[in-house]
Legacy VTK file of the C-alpha trace (Angstrom):
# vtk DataFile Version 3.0
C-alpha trace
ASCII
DATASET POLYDATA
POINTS 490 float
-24.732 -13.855 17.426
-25.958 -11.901 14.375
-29.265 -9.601 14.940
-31.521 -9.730 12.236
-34.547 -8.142 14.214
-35.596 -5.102 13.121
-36.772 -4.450 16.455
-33.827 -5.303 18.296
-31.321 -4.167 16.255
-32.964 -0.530 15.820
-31.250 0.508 19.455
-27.533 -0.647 17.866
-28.359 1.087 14.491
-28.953 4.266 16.690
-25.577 3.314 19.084
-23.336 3.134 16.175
-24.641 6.573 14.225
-24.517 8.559 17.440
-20.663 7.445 18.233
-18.366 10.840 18.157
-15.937 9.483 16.268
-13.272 12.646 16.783
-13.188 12.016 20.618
-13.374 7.996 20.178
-9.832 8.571 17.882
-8.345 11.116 20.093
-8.794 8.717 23.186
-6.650 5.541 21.650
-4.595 8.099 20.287
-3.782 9.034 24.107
-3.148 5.964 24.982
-0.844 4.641 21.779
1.377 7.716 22.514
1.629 6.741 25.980
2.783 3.085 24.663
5.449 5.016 22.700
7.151 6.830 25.415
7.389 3.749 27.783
8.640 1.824 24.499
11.546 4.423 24.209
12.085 5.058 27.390
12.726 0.715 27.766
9.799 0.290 30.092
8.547 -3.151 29.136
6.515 -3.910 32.201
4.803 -0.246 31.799
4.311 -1.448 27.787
2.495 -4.492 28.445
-0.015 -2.746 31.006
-1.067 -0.394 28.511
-1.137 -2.397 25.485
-3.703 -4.556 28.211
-5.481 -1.580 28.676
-5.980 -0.293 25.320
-7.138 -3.549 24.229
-9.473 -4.063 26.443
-11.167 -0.753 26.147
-14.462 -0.158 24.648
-13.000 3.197 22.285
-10.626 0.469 20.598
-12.661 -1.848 19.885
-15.384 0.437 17.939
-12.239 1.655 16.052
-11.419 -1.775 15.183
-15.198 -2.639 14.087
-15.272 0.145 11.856
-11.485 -0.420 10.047
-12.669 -3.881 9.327
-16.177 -3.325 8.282
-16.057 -0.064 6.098
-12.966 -0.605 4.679
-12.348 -2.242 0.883
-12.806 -5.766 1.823
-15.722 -5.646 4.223
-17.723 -7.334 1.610
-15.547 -10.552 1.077
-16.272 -13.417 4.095
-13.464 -15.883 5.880
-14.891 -19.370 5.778
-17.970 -18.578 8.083
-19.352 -16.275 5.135
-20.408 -13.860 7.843
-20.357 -9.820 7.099
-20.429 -6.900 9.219
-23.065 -5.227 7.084
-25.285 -3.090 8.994
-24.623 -0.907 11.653
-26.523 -3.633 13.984
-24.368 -6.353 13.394
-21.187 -4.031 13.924
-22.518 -3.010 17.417
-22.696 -6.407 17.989
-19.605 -7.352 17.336
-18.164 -4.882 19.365
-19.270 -6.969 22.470
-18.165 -10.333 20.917
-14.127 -8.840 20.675
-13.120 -11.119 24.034
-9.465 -12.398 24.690
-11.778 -14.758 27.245
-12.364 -17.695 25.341
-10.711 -16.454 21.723
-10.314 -19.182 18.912
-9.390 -18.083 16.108
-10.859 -19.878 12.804
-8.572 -20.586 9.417
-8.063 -19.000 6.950
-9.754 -18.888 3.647
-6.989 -19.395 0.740
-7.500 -17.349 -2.334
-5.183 -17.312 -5.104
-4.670 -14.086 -7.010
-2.652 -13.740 -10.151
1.036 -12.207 -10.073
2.979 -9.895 -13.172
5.242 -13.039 -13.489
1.886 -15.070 -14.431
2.236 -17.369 -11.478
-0.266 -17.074 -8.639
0.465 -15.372 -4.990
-1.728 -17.122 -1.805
-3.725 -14.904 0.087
-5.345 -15.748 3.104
-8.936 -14.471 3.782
-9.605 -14.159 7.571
-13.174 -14.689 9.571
-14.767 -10.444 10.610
-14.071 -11.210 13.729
-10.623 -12.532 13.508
-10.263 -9.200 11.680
-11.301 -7.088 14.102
-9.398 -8.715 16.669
-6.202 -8.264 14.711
-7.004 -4.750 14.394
-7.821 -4.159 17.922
-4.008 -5.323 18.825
-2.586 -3.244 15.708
-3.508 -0.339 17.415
-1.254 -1.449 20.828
1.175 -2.515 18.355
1.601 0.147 15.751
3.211 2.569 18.075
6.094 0.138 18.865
6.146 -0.060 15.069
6.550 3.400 14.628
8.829 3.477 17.538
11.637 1.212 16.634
11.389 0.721 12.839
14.286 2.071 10.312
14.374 5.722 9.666
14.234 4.776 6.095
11.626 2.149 5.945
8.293 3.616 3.694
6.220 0.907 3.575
3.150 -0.263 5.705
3.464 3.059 7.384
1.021 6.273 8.691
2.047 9.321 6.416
4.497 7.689 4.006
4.347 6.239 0.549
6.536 4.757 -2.257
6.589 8.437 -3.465
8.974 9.010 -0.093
11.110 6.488 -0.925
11.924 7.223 -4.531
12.632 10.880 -3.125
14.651 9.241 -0.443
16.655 7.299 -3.280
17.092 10.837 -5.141
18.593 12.080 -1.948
21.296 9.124 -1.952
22.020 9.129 -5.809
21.648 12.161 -7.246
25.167 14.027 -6.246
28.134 13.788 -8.146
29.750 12.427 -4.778
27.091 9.551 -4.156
27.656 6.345 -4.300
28.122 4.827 -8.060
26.642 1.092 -7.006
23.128 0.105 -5.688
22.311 -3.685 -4.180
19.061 -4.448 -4.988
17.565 -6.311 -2.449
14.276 -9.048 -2.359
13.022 -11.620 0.402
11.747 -14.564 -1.283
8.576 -14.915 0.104
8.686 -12.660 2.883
4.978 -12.867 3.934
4.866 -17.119 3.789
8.504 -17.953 5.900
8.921 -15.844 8.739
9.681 -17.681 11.597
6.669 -18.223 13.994
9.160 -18.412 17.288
10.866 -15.746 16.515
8.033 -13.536 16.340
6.762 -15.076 19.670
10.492 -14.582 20.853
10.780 -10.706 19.854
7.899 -9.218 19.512
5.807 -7.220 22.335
2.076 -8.657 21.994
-0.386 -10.838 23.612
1.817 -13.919 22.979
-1.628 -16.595 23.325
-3.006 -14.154 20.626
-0.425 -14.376 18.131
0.279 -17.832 18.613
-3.799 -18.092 17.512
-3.315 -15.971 13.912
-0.178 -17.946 12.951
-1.268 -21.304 13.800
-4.612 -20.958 12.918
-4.091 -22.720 9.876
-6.058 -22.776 6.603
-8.508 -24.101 3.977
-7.707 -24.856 0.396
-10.357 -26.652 -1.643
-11.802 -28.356 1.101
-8.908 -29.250 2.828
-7.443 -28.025 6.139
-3.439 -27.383 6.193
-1.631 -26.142 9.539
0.731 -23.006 9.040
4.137 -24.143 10.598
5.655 -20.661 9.147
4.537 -17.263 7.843
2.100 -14.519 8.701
-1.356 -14.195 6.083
-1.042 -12.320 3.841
-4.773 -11.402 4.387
-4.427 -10.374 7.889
-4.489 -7.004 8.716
-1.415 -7.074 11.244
0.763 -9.096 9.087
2.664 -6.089 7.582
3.345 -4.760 11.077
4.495 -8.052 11.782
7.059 -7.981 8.901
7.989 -4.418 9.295
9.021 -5.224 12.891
11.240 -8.500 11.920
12.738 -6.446 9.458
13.470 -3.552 11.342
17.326 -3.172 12.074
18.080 -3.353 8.812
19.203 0.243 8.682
21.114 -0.195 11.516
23.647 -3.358 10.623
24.245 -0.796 7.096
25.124 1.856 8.750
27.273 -0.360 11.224
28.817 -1.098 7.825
29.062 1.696 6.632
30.766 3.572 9.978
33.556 0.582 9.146
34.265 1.044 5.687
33.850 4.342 4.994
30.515 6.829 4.093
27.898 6.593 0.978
26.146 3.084 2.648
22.701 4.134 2.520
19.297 1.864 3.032
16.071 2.621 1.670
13.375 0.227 2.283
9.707 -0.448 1.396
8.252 -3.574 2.820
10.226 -6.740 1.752
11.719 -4.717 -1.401
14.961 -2.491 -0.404
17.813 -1.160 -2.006
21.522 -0.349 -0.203
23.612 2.224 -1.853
27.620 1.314 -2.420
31.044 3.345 -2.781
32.201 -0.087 -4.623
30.845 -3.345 -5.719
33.489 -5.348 -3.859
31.694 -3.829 -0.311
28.478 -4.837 -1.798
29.096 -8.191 -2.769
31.666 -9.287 -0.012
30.897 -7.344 3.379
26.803 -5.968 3.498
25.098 -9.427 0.994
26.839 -11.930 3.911
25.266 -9.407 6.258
22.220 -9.179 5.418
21.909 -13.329 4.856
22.474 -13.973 8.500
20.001 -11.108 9.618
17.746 -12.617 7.374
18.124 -16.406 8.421
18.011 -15.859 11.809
14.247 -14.687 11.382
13.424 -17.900 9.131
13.792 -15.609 5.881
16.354 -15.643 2.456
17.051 -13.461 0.090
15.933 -14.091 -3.180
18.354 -14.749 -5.610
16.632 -14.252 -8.649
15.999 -10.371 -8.167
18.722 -9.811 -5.470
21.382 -7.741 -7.823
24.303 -5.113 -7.739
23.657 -2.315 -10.776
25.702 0.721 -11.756
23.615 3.623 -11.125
24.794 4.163 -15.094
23.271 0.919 -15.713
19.930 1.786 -13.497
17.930 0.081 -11.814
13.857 -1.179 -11.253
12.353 -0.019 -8.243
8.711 0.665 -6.957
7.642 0.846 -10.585
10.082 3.271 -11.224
13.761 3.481 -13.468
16.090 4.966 -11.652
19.408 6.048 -13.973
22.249 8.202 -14.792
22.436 9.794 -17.924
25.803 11.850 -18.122
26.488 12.018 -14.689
22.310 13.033 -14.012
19.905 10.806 -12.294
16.469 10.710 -13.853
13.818 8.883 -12.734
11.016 7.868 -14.759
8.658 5.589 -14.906
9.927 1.690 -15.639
9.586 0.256 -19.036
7.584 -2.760 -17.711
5.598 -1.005 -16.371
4.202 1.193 -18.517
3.795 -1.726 -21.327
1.590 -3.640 -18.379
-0.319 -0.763 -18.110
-0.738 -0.448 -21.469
-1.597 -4.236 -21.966
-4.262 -3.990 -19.166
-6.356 -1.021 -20.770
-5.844 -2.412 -24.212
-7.985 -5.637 -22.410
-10.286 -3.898 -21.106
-11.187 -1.837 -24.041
-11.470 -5.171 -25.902
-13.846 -6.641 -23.530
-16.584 -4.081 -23.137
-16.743 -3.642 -27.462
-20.155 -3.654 -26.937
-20.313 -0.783 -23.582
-21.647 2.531 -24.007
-19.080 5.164 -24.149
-19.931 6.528 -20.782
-19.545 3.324 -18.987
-16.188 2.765 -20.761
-14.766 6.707 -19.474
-16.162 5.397 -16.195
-13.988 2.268 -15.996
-10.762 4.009 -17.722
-10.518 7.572 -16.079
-9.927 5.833 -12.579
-7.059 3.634 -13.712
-5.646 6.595 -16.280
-5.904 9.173 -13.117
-4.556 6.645 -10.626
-1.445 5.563 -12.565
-0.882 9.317 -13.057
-0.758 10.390 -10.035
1.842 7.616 -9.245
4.641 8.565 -11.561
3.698 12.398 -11.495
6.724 13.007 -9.328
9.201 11.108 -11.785
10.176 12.421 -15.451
7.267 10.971 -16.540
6.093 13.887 -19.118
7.244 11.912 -22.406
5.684 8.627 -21.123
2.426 10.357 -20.634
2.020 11.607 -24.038
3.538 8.007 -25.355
0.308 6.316 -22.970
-1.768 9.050 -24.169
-1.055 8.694 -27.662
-1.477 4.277 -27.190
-4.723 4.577 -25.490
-6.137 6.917 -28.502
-5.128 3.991 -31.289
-7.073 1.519 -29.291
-10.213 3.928 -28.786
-9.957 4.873 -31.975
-9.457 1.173 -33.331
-12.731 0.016 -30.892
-15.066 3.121 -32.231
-13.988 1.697 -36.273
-15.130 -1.527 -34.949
-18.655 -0.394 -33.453
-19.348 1.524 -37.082
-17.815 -0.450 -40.070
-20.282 0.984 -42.508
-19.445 4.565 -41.402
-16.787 6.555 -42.608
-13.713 7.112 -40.697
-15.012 11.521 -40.576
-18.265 10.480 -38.827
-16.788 8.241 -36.544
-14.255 11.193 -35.520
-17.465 13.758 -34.787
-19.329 10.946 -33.148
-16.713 9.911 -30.387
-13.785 12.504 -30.520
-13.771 16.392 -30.089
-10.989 18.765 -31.203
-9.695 20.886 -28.648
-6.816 23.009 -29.691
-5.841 20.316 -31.805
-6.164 17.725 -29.364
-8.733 15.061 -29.779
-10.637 13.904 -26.615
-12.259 10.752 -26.500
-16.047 11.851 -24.914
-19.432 10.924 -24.042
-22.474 13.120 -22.933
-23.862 13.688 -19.838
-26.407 16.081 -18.686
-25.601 19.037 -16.131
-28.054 21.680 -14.766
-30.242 21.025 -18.290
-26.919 21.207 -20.120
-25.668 18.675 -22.785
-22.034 18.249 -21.565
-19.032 16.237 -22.487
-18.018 13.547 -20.265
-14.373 13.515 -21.142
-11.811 10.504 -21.082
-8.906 11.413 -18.454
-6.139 12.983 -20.904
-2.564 11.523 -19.172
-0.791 13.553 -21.325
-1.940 16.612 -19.082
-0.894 15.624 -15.927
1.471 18.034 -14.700
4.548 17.085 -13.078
4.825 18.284 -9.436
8.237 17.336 -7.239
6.977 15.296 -4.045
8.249 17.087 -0.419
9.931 13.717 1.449
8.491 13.197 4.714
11.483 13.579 7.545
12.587 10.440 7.771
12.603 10.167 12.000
8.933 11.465 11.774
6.572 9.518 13.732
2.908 10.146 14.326
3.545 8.905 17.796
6.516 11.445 19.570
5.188 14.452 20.534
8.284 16.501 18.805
7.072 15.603 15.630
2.806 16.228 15.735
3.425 20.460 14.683
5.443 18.880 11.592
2.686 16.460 10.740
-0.138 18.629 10.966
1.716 21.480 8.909
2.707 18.633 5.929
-0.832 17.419 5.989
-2.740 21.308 5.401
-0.075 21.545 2.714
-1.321 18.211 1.281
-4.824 18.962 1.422
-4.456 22.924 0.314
-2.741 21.614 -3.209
-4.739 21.638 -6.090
-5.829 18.382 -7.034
-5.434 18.118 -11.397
-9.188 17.419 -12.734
-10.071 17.212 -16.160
-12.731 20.289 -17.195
-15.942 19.770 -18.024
-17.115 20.987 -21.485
-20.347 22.160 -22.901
-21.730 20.998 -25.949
-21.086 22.924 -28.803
LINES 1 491
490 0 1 2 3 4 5 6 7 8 9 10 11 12 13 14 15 16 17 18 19 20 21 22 23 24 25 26 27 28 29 30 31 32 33 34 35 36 37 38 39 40 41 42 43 44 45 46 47 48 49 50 51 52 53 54 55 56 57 58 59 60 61 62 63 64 65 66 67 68 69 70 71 72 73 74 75 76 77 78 79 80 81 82 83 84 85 86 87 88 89 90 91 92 93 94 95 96 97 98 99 100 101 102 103 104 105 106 107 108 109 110 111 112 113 114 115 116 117 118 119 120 121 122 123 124 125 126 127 128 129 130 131 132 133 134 135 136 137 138 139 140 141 142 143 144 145 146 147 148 149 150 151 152 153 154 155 156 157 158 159 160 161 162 163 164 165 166 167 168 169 170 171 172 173 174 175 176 177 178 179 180 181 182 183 184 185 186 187 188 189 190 191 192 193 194 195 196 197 198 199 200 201 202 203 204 205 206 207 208 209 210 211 212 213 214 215 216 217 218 219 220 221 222 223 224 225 226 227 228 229 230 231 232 233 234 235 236 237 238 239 240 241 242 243 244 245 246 247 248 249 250 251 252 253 254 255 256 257 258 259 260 261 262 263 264 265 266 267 268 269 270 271 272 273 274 275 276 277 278 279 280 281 282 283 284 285 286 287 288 289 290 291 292 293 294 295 296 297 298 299 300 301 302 303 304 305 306 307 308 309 310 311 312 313 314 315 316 317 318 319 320 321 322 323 324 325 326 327 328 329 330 331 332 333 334 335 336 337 338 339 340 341 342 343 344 345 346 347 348 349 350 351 352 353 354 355 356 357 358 359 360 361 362 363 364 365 366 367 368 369 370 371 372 373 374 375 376 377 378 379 380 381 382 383 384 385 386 387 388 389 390 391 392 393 394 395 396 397 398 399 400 401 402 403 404 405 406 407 408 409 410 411 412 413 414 415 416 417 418 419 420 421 422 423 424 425 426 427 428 429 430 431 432 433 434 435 436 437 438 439 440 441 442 443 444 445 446 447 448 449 450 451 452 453 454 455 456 457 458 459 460 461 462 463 464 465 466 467 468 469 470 471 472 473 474 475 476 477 478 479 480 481 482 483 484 485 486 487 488 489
């Protein structure tokens, strides 16, 4: 039930702003690292009675209210069209998260376009579908964490894609390493896992999952049952995947121990690559493999992207080009890439020919600081000035555009100052009575920092490991963010 009262949903508006959330996070904390001792200690019975406890406690589901209502896509409905907007309606739903009497309602089928041009289903779930699937994330995430690959990044607390390109430096960068790399891709990872093998293997509620992967969904009108797959929508789907594919590391290294060393795995989500001595182990002992892990879980490998590559040759990755160049491995931001990129700002500057310059710096300096920050680990300093230099044509092209009886001098003094020889695309905005510039993010700038790999047997959830955590995340947040300065008028 949805309050819409003022006057009775004033006492939840207070609830909800008065909730310590330190001490509601540091109690399902206690209890998820409690799951993760009894997981590695084997205890399965003990497992269960916590994961029953933690999701039945009050502390987890507020956490799970808030992850699904203040999160990025709080605002966009399953087929009820019903949002946890106010802090009324989240207190609410707090008392509405039940296992008594649970249905869970289809899915909501978006379609959302791919870099290949075709389109990639996503299914939108109901709030409190949502929120139940986060409430049993947090019993599940610490088996996750537990029993996942060393070298698995994605989907994960504390790791990123930047940890697995570092983790691919690592295994390629020696004159000793390995010479040949299997690139590896599930086709359509999310939409044919096996339902009854997840119900078979992994350590949940089994009447709950059975409700998210049969719950079906809505396309146009129509209802169509779900005989395979987890949504992609769903917020416990990637913990899902991470646990069918975990092992992975494990039959490579089995491998490996047989035929020799320089077999290494390195994994993000369905995307992985395996490091080689030869092509001939490759190709004729790990590929069979890895088929027969993968089609006992309902999944293939796909053959279109699945390749073995020379490290001379390189290789696509993450976004990133990974290659030897006289016997050193540079890696730098992929070719594709950077001409999507490229392709993407070009349209937007085209469609807003008509915005003021400020709201065009406002759309652009989030997507030029973002992409950035990506490849600012990579030997990405050339590329920068190359984007740099693109992105100046086409501002320069769109202010010609806006003035065609002006000549090309005032244009240059109306939209571009010189700094150092260095033309900034700018706009004015005013500061403490001060005309300022409001500058366009200059890539070119960036400065190029080497990213510290996490450990890869770090878990947030063994007690041997919190000291390292806390010390990597101070050093994260003491580092000096790069921020373009902010110039007076002259």
């Amino acid at each position: 039930m949805i309050i819409s009262s003022e006057v009775s949903a004033s006492p939840y508006c207070a609830q909800w702003k008065s909730i310590n959330w330190k001490v509601i996070e540091q109690h399902v904390f206690k209890l998820q690292m409690r799951i993760a001792k009894a997981t590695r200690e084997g205890r399965r019975g003990k497992v269960k009675a916590l994961q029953w406890l933690l999701t039945h406690s009050k502390t987890a589901k507020l956490l799970a209210v808030k992850r699904v209502s203040q999160n990025k896509g709080a605002k966009t409905p399953g087929i009820d069209g019903i949002i946890w907007n106010t802090d009324a309606r989240r207190m609410t739903a707090v008392s509405q998260l039940s296992r008594k009497g649970y249905q869970a309602k289809p899915l909501r089928r978006i379609y959302i376009p791919k870099k290949n041009g075709k389109l990639r289903p996503l299914g939108i779930p109901c709030m409190i579908d949502r929120a139940q699937q986060a409430l049993y994330l947090l019993a599940l995430e610490p088996i996750s964490e537990t029993v996942s690959d060393a070298n698995s990044y994605g989907f994960r607390p504390n790791r990123s894609t930047a940890d697995a390109i570092a983790q691919c430096f690592i295994c390629l960068s020696r004159k000793s390493s390995a010479q040949w790399v299997l690139e590896g891709d599930i086709k359509a990872c999310f939409d044919k896992i096996g339902h009854q093998w997840l119900i078979d293997n992994i350590q949940l509620d089994k009447r709950m999952m059975k409700q998210w992967l049969g719950c079906g969904f809505i396309d146009k009108g129509l209802f169509y049952k779900t005989a395979e797959g987890t949504p992609q929508g769903g917020i416990i789907s990637p913990t899902l995947m991470l646990l069918t594919l975990s092992g992975l590391e494990q039959l490579v290294k089995s491998i490996a121990h047989r035929k020799g060393g320089k077999i290494n795995f390195i994994g993000y989500a369905d995307d992985f690559v395996i490091t080689g001595a030869s092509k001939e182990v490759l190709i004729n002992e790990i590929k069979p493999q890895l088929t027969r892990f993968l089609q006992e879980r309902g999944l293939t490998l796909s053959e279109e992207k699945t390749h073995v590559t020379h490290i001379n040759d390189g290789f696509d990755f993450l976004g990133f080009n990974l290659r030897k160049y006289n016997g050193k491995l540079l890696i730098k931001p992929s070719k594709s890439n950077v001409l999507s990129f490229l392709r993407n700002l070009r349209e937007l500057i085209r469609k807003h020919a008509t915005s003021s310059v400020n709201d065009l710096i406002k759309m652009m300096n989030p997507k030029l600081r973002g992409w950035a920050n990506y490849y600012r680990h990579s030997v990405a300093k050339k590329v920068f000035s190359y984007v740099g230099h693109q992105v100046f044509l086409a501002l320069w092209r769109w202010a010609v555009r806006r003035h065609p009886n002006k000549g090309r001098k005032w244009v240059a003094r109306k939209y571009f100052l010189n700094r150092n020889g260095h033309w900034l695309f700018h706009g004015w905005q005013k500061i403490a009575d001060m005309d300022c510039a409001f500058n366009l993010v200059q890539i070119a700038h960036t400065p190029i920092k080497r990213h510290v790999k996490i450990r890869s047997e770090a878990t947030p959830y063994a007690p041997e490991h919190k000291a390292y955590l806390c010390r990597r995340k101070l050093s994260k947040e003491s580092r000096n963010s790069w921020s373009e300065p902010v110039l007076p008028a002259l």
